[in-house]
VOGU-296716 format. One record per residue (C-alpha): z, y negated, x. Coordinates in nm, 4 decimals, m for minus. Layout:
{up: Z north: Y east: X}
...
***
This chain:
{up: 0.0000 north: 0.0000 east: 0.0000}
{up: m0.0692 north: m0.3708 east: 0.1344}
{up: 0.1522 north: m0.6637 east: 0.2180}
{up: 0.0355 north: m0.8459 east: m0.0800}
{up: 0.0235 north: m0.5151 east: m0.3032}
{up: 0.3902 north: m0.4469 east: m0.2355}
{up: 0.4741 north: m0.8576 east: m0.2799}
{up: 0.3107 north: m0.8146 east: m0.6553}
{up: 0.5136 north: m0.4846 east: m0.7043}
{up: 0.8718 north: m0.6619 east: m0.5855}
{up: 1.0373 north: m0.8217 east: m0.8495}
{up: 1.0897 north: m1.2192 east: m0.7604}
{up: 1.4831 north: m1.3160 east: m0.6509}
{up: 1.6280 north: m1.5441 east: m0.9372}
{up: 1.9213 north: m1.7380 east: m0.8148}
{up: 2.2283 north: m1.7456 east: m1.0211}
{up: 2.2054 north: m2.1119 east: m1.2247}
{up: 2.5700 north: m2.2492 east: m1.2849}
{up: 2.6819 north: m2.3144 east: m1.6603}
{up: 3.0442 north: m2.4253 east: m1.6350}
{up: 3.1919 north: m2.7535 east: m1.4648}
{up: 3.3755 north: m2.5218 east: m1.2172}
{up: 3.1196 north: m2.3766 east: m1.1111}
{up: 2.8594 north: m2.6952 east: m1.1276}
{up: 3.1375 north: m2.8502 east: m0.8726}
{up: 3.0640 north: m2.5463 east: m0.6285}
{up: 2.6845 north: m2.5930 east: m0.6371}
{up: 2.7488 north: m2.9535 east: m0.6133}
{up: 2.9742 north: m2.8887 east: m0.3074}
{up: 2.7714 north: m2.6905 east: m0.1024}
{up: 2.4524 north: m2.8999 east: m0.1892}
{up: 2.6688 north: m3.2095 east: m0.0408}
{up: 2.7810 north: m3.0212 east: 0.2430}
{up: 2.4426 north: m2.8483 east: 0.3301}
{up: 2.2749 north: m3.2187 east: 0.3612}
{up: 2.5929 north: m3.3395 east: 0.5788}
{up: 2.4992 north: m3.0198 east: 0.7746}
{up: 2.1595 north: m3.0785 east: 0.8212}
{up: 2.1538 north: m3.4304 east: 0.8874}
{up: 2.3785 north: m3.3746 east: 1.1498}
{up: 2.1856 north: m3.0713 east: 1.3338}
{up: 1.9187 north: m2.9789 east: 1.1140}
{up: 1.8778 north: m2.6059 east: 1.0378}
{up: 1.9997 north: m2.4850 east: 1.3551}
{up: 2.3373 north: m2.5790 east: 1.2314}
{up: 2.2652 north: m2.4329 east: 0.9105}
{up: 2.4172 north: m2.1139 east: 0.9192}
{up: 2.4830 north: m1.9143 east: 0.5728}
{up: 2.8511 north: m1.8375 east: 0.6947}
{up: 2.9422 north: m2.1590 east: 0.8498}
{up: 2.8131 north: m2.3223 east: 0.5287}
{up: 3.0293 north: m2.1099 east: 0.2805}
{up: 3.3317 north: m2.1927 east: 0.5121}
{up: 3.3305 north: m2.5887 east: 0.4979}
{up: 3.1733 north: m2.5904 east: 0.1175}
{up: 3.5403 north: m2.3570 east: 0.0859}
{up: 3.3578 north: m2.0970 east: m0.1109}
{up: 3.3130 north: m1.7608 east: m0.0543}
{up: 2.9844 north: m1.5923 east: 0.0852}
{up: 2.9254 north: m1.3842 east: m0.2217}
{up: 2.9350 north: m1.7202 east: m0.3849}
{up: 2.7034 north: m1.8610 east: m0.1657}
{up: 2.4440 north: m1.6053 east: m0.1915}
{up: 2.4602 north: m1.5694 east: m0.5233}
{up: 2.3219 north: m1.9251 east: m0.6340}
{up: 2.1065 north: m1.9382 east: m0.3237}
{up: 1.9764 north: m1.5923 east: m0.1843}
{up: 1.8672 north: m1.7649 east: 0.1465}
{up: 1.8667 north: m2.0661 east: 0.3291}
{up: 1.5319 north: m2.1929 east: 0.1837}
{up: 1.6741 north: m2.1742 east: m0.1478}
{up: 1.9561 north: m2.4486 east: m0.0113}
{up: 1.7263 north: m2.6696 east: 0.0781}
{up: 1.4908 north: m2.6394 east: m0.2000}
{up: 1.7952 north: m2.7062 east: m0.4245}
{up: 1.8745 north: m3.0191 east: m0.2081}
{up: 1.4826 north: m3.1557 east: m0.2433}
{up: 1.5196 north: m3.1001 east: m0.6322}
{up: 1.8530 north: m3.2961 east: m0.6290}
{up: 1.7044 north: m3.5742 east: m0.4203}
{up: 1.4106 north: m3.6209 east: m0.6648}
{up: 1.5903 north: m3.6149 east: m0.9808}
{up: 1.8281 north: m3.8587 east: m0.8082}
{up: 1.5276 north: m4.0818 east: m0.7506}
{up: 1.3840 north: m4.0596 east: m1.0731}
{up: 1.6440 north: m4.1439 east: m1.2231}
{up: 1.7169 north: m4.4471 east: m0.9789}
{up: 1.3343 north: m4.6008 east: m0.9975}
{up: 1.4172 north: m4.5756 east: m1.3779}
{up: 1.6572 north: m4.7993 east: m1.4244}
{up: 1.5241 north: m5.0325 east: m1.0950}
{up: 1.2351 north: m5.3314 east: m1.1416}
{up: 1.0172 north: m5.1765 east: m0.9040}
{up: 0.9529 north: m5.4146 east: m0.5977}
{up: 0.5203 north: m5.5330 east: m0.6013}
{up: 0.3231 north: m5.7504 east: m0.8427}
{up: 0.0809 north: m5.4244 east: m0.9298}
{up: 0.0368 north: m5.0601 east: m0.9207}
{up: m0.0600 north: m5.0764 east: m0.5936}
{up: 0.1500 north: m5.2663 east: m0.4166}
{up: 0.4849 north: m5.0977 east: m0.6143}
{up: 0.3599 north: m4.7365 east: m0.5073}
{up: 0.2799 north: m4.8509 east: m0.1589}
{up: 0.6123 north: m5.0093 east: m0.1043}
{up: 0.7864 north: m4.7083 east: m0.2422}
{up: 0.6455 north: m4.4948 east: m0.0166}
{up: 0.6795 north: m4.6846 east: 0.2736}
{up: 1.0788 north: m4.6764 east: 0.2032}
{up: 1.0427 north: m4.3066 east: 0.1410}
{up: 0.9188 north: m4.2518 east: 0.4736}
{up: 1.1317 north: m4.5322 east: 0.6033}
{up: 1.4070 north: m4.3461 east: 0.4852}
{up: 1.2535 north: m3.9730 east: 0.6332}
{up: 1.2360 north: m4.1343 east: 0.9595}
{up: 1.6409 north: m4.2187 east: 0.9474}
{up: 1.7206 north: m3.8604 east: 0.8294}
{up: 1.4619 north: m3.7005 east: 1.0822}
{up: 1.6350 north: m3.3439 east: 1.0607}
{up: 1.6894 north: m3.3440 east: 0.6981}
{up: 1.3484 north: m3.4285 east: 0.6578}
{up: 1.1673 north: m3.1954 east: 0.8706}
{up: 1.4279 north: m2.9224 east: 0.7150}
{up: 1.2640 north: m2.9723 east: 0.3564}
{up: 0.9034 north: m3.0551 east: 0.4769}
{up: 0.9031 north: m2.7258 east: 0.6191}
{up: 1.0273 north: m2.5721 east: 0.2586}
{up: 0.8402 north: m2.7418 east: 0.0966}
{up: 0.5173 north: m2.6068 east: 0.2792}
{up: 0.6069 north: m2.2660 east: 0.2771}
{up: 0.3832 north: m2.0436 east: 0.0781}
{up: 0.5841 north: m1.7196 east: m0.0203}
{up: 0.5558 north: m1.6626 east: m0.4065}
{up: 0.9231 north: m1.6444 east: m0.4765}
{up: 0.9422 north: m2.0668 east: m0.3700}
{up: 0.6574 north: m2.1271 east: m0.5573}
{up: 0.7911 north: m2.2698 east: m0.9077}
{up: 1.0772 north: m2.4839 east: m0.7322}
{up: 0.7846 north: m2.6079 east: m0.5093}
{up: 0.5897 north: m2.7198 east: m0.8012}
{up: 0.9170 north: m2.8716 east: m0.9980}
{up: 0.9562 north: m3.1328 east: m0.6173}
{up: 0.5690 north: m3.1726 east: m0.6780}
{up: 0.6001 north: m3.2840 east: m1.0284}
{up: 0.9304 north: m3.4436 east: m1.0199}
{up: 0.7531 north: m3.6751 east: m0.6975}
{up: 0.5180 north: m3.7673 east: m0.8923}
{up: 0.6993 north: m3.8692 east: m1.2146}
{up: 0.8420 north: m4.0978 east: m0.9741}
{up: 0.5428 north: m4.2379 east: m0.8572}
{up: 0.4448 north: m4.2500 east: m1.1932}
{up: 0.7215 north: m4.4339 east: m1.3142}
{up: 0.6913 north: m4.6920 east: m1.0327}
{up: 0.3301 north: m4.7832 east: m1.0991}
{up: 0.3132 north: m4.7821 east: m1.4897}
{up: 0.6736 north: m4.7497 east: m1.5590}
{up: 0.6544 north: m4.4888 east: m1.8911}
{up: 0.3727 north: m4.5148 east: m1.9948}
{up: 0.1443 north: m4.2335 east: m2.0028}
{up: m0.1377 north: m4.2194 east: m1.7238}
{up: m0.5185 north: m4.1979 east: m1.7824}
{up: m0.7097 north: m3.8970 east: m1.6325}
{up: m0.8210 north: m4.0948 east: m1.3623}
{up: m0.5223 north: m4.2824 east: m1.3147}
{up: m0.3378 north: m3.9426 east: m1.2663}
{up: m0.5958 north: m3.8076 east: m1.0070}
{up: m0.5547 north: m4.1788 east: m0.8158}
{up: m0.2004 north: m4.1001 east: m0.8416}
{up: m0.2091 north: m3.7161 east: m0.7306}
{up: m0.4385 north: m3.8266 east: m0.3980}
{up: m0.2306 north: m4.0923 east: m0.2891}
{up: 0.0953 north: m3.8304 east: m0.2964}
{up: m0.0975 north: m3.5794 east: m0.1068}
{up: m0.1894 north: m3.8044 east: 0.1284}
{up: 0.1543 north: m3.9203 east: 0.1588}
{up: 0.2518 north: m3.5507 east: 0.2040}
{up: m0.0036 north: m3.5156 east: 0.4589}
{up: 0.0874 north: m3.8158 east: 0.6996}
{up: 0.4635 north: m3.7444 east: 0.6806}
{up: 0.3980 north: m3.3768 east: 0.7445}
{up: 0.1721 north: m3.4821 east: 1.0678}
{up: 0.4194 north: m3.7528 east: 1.1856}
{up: 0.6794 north: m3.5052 east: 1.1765}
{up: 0.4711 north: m3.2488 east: 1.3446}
{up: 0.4260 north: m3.5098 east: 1.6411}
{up: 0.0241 north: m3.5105 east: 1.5770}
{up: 0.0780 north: m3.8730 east: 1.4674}
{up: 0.2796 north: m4.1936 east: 1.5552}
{up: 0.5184 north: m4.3277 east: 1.2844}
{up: 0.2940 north: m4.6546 east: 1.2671}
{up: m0.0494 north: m4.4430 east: 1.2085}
{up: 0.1626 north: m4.2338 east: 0.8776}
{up: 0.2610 north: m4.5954 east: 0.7411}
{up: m0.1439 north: m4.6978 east: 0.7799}
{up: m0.2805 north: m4.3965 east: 0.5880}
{up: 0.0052 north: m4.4634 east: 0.3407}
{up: m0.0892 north: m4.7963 east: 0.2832}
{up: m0.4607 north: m4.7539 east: 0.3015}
{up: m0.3936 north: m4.4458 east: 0.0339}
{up: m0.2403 north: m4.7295 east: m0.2233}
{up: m0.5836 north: m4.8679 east: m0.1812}
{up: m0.6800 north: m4.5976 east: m0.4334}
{up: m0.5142 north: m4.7008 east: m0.6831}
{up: m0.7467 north: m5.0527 east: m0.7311}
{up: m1.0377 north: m4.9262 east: m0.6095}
{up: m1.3246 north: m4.8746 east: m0.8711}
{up: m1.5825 north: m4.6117 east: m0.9197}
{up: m1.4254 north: m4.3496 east: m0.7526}
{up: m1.5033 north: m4.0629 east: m1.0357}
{up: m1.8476 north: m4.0980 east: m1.1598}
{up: m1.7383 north: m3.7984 east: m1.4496}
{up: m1.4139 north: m3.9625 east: m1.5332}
{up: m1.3547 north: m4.2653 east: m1.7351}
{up: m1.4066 north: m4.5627 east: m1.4916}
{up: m1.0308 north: m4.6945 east: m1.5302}
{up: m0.7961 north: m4.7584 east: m1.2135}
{up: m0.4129 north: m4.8502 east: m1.2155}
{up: m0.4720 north: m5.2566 east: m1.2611}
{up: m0.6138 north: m5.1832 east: m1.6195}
{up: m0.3626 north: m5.0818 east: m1.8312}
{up: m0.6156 north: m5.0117 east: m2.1559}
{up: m0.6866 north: m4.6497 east: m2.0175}
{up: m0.6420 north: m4.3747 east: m2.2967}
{up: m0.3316 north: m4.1435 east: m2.1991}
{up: m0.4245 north: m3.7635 east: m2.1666}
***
Protein backbone atom coordinates (compact mmCIF):
# COMPACT_ATOMS: atom_id res chain seq x y z
CA UNK A 1 0.00 0.00 0.00
CA UNK A 2 1.34 3.71 -0.69
CA UNK A 3 2.18 6.64 1.52
CA UNK A 4 -0.80 8.46 0.36
CA UNK A 5 -3.03 5.15 0.24
CA UNK A 6 -2.35 4.47 3.90
CA UNK A 7 -2.80 8.58 4.74
CA UNK A 8 -6.55 8.15 3.11
CA UNK A 9 -7.04 4.85 5.14
CA UNK A 10 -5.86 6.62 8.72
CA UNK A 11 -8.49 8.22 10.37
CA UNK A 12 -7.60 12.19 10.90
CA UNK A 13 -6.51 13.16 14.83
CA UNK A 14 -9.37 15.44 16.28
CA UNK A 15 -8.15 17.38 19.21
CA UNK A 16 -10.21 17.46 22.28
CA UNK A 17 -12.25 21.12 22.05
CA UNK A 18 -12.85 22.49 25.70
CA UNK A 19 -16.60 23.14 26.82
CA UNK A 20 -16.35 24.25 30.44
CA UNK A 21 -14.65 27.54 31.92
CA UNK A 22 -12.17 25.22 33.76
CA UNK A 23 -11.11 23.77 31.20
CA UNK A 24 -11.28 26.95 28.59
CA UNK A 25 -8.73 28.50 31.37
CA UNK A 26 -6.28 25.46 30.64
CA UNK A 27 -6.37 25.93 26.84
CA UNK A 28 -6.13 29.53 27.49
CA UNK A 29 -3.07 28.89 29.74
CA UNK A 30 -1.02 26.90 27.71
CA UNK A 31 -1.89 29.00 24.52
CA UNK A 32 -0.41 32.09 26.69
CA UNK A 33 2.43 30.21 27.81
CA UNK A 34 3.30 28.48 24.43
CA UNK A 35 3.61 32.19 22.75
CA UNK A 36 5.79 33.40 25.93
CA UNK A 37 7.75 30.20 24.99
CA UNK A 38 8.21 30.78 21.59
CA UNK A 39 8.87 34.30 21.54
CA UNK A 40 11.50 33.75 23.78
CA UNK A 41 13.34 30.71 21.86
CA UNK A 42 11.14 29.79 19.19
CA UNK A 43 10.38 26.06 18.78
CA UNK A 44 13.55 24.85 20.00
CA UNK A 45 12.31 25.79 23.37
CA UNK A 46 9.11 24.33 22.65
CA UNK A 47 9.19 21.14 24.17
CA UNK A 48 5.73 19.14 24.83
CA UNK A 49 6.95 18.37 28.51
CA UNK A 50 8.50 21.59 29.42
CA UNK A 51 5.29 23.22 28.13
CA UNK A 52 2.80 21.10 30.29
CA UNK A 53 5.12 21.93 33.32
CA UNK A 54 4.98 25.89 33.31
CA UNK A 55 1.17 25.90 31.73
CA UNK A 56 0.86 23.57 35.40
CA UNK A 57 -1.11 20.97 33.58
CA UNK A 58 -0.54 17.61 33.13
CA UNK A 59 0.85 15.92 29.84
CA UNK A 60 -2.22 13.84 29.25
CA UNK A 61 -3.85 17.20 29.35
CA UNK A 62 -1.66 18.61 27.03
CA UNK A 63 -1.91 16.05 24.44
CA UNK A 64 -5.23 15.69 24.60
CA UNK A 65 -6.34 19.25 23.22
CA UNK A 66 -3.24 19.38 21.06
CA UNK A 67 -1.84 15.92 19.76
CA UNK A 68 1.47 17.65 18.67
CA UNK A 69 3.29 20.66 18.67
CA UNK A 70 1.84 21.93 15.32
CA UNK A 71 -1.48 21.74 16.74
CA UNK A 72 -0.11 24.49 19.56
CA UNK A 73 0.78 26.70 17.26
CA UNK A 74 -2.00 26.39 14.91
CA UNK A 75 -4.24 27.06 17.95
CA UNK A 76 -2.08 30.19 18.75
CA UNK A 77 -2.43 31.56 14.83
CA UNK A 78 -6.32 31.00 15.20
CA UNK A 79 -6.29 32.96 18.53
CA UNK A 80 -4.20 35.74 17.04
CA UNK A 81 -6.65 36.21 14.11
CA UNK A 82 -9.81 36.15 15.90
CA UNK A 83 -8.08 38.59 18.28
CA UNK A 84 -7.51 40.82 15.28
CA UNK A 85 -10.73 40.60 13.84
CA UNK A 86 -12.23 41.44 16.44
CA UNK A 87 -9.79 44.47 17.17
CA UNK A 88 -9.98 46.01 13.34
CA UNK A 89 -13.78 45.76 14.17
CA UNK A 90 -14.24 47.99 16.57
CA UNK A 91 -10.95 50.33 15.24
CA UNK A 92 -11.42 53.31 12.35
CA UNK A 93 -9.04 51.76 10.17
CA UNK A 94 -5.98 54.15 9.53
CA UNK A 95 -6.01 55.33 5.20
CA UNK A 96 -8.43 57.50 3.23
CA UNK A 97 -9.30 54.24 0.81
CA UNK A 98 -9.21 50.60 0.37
CA UNK A 99 -5.94 50.76 -0.60
CA UNK A 100 -4.17 52.66 1.50
CA UNK A 101 -6.14 50.98 4.85
CA UNK A 102 -5.07 47.37 3.60
CA UNK A 103 -1.59 48.51 2.80
CA UNK A 104 -1.04 50.09 6.12
CA UNK A 105 -2.42 47.08 7.86
CA UNK A 106 -0.17 44.95 6.45
CA UNK A 107 2.74 46.85 6.80
CA UNK A 108 2.03 46.76 10.79
CA UNK A 109 1.41 43.07 10.43
CA UNK A 110 4.74 42.52 9.19
CA UNK A 111 6.03 45.32 11.32
CA UNK A 112 4.85 43.46 14.07
CA UNK A 113 6.33 39.73 12.54
CA UNK A 114 9.60 41.34 12.36
CA UNK A 115 9.47 42.19 16.41
CA UNK A 116 8.29 38.60 17.21
CA UNK A 117 10.82 37.00 14.62
CA UNK A 118 10.61 33.44 16.35
CA UNK A 119 6.98 33.44 16.89
CA UNK A 120 6.58 34.28 13.48
CA UNK A 121 8.71 31.95 11.67
CA UNK A 122 7.15 29.22 14.28
CA UNK A 123 3.56 29.72 12.64
CA UNK A 124 4.77 30.55 9.03
CA UNK A 125 6.19 27.26 9.03
CA UNK A 126 2.59 25.72 10.27
CA UNK A 127 0.97 27.42 8.40
CA UNK A 128 2.79 26.07 5.17
CA UNK A 129 2.77 22.66 6.07
CA UNK A 130 0.78 20.44 3.83
CA UNK A 131 -0.20 17.20 5.84
CA UNK A 132 -4.07 16.63 5.56
CA UNK A 133 -4.76 16.44 9.23
CA UNK A 134 -3.70 20.67 9.42
CA UNK A 135 -5.57 21.27 6.57
CA UNK A 136 -9.08 22.70 7.91
CA UNK A 137 -7.32 24.84 10.77
CA UNK A 138 -5.09 26.08 7.85
CA UNK A 139 -8.01 27.20 5.90
CA UNK A 140 -9.98 28.72 9.17
CA UNK A 141 -6.17 31.33 9.56
CA UNK A 142 -6.78 31.73 5.69
CA UNK A 143 -10.28 32.84 6.00
CA UNK A 144 -10.20 34.44 9.30
CA UNK A 145 -6.97 36.75 7.53
CA UNK A 146 -8.92 37.67 5.18
CA UNK A 147 -12.15 38.69 6.99
CA UNK A 148 -9.74 40.98 8.42
CA UNK A 149 -8.57 42.38 5.43
CA UNK A 150 -11.93 42.50 4.45
CA UNK A 151 -13.14 44.34 7.22
CA UNK A 152 -10.33 46.92 6.91
CA UNK A 153 -10.99 47.83 3.30
CA UNK A 154 -14.90 47.82 3.13
CA UNK A 155 -15.59 47.50 6.74
CA UNK A 156 -18.91 44.89 6.54
CA UNK A 157 -19.95 45.15 3.73
CA UNK A 158 -20.03 42.33 1.44
CA UNK A 159 -17.24 42.19 -1.38
CA UNK A 160 -17.82 41.98 -5.19
CA UNK A 161 -16.33 38.97 -7.10
CA UNK A 162 -13.62 40.95 -8.21
CA UNK A 163 -13.15 42.82 -5.22
CA UNK A 164 -12.66 39.43 -3.38
CA UNK A 165 -10.07 38.08 -5.96
CA UNK A 166 -8.16 41.79 -5.55
CA UNK A 167 -8.42 41.00 -2.00
CA UNK A 168 -7.31 37.16 -2.09
CA UNK A 169 -3.98 38.27 -4.39
CA UNK A 170 -2.89 40.92 -2.31
CA UNK A 171 -2.96 38.30 0.95
CA UNK A 172 -1.07 35.79 -0.98
CA UNK A 173 1.28 38.04 -1.89
CA UNK A 174 1.59 39.20 1.54
CA UNK A 175 2.04 35.51 2.52
CA UNK A 176 4.59 35.16 -0.04
CA UNK A 177 7.00 38.16 0.87
CA UNK A 178 6.81 37.44 4.63
CA UNK A 179 7.44 33.77 3.98
CA UNK A 180 10.68 34.82 1.72
CA UNK A 181 11.86 37.53 4.19
CA UNK A 182 11.76 35.05 6.79
CA UNK A 183 13.45 32.49 4.71
CA UNK A 184 16.41 35.10 4.26
CA UNK A 185 15.77 35.11 0.24
CA UNK A 186 14.67 38.73 0.78
CA UNK A 187 15.55 41.94 2.80
CA UNK A 188 12.84 43.28 5.18
CA UNK A 189 12.67 46.55 2.94
CA UNK A 190 12.08 44.43 -0.49
CA UNK A 191 8.78 42.34 1.63
CA UNK A 192 7.41 45.95 2.61
CA UNK A 193 7.80 46.98 -1.44
CA UNK A 194 5.88 43.96 -2.81
CA UNK A 195 3.41 44.63 0.05
CA UNK A 196 2.83 47.96 -0.89
CA UNK A 197 3.02 47.54 -4.61
CA UNK A 198 0.34 44.46 -3.94
CA UNK A 199 -2.23 47.29 -2.40
CA UNK A 200 -1.81 48.68 -5.84
CA UNK A 201 -4.33 45.98 -6.80
CA UNK A 202 -6.83 47.01 -5.14
CA UNK A 203 -7.31 50.53 -7.47
CA UNK A 204 -6.10 49.26 -10.38
CA UNK A 205 -8.71 48.75 -13.25
CA UNK A 206 -9.20 46.12 -15.83
CA UNK A 207 -7.53 43.50 -14.25
CA UNK A 208 -10.36 40.63 -15.03
CA UNK A 209 -11.60 40.98 -18.48
CA UNK A 210 -14.50 37.98 -17.38
CA UNK A 211 -15.33 39.62 -14.14
CA UNK A 212 -17.35 42.65 -13.55
CA UNK A 213 -14.92 45.63 -14.07
CA UNK A 214 -15.30 46.94 -10.31
CA UNK A 215 -12.13 47.58 -7.96
CA UNK A 216 -12.16 48.50 -4.13
CA UNK A 217 -12.61 52.57 -4.72
CA UNK A 218 -16.19 51.83 -6.14
CA UNK A 219 -18.31 50.82 -3.63
CA UNK A 220 -21.56 50.12 -6.16
CA UNK A 221 -20.17 46.50 -6.87
CA UNK A 222 -22.97 43.75 -6.42
CA UNK A 223 -21.99 41.43 -3.32
CA UNK A 224 -21.67 37.63 -4.25
Amino acid sequence: MSTTETETLRAPIVPAIPSTPAQHGRYDRILATATAMLTAGGEELLQMKELAQRAEVSLATLYRYFPAKEYVLLAIAVSRYENALKRVSDETPDGATPQERVTNHLLREFRAGQRDQKLTTSISRVLNDTRADYRQVILEVHDLHVKILQQVAVGGRPLSHDERRRLLIVHNVFRAANHRWLAGVCSAAEARFEIRMAGHLLSAPGLFPDADDVSLSNGSAAPV
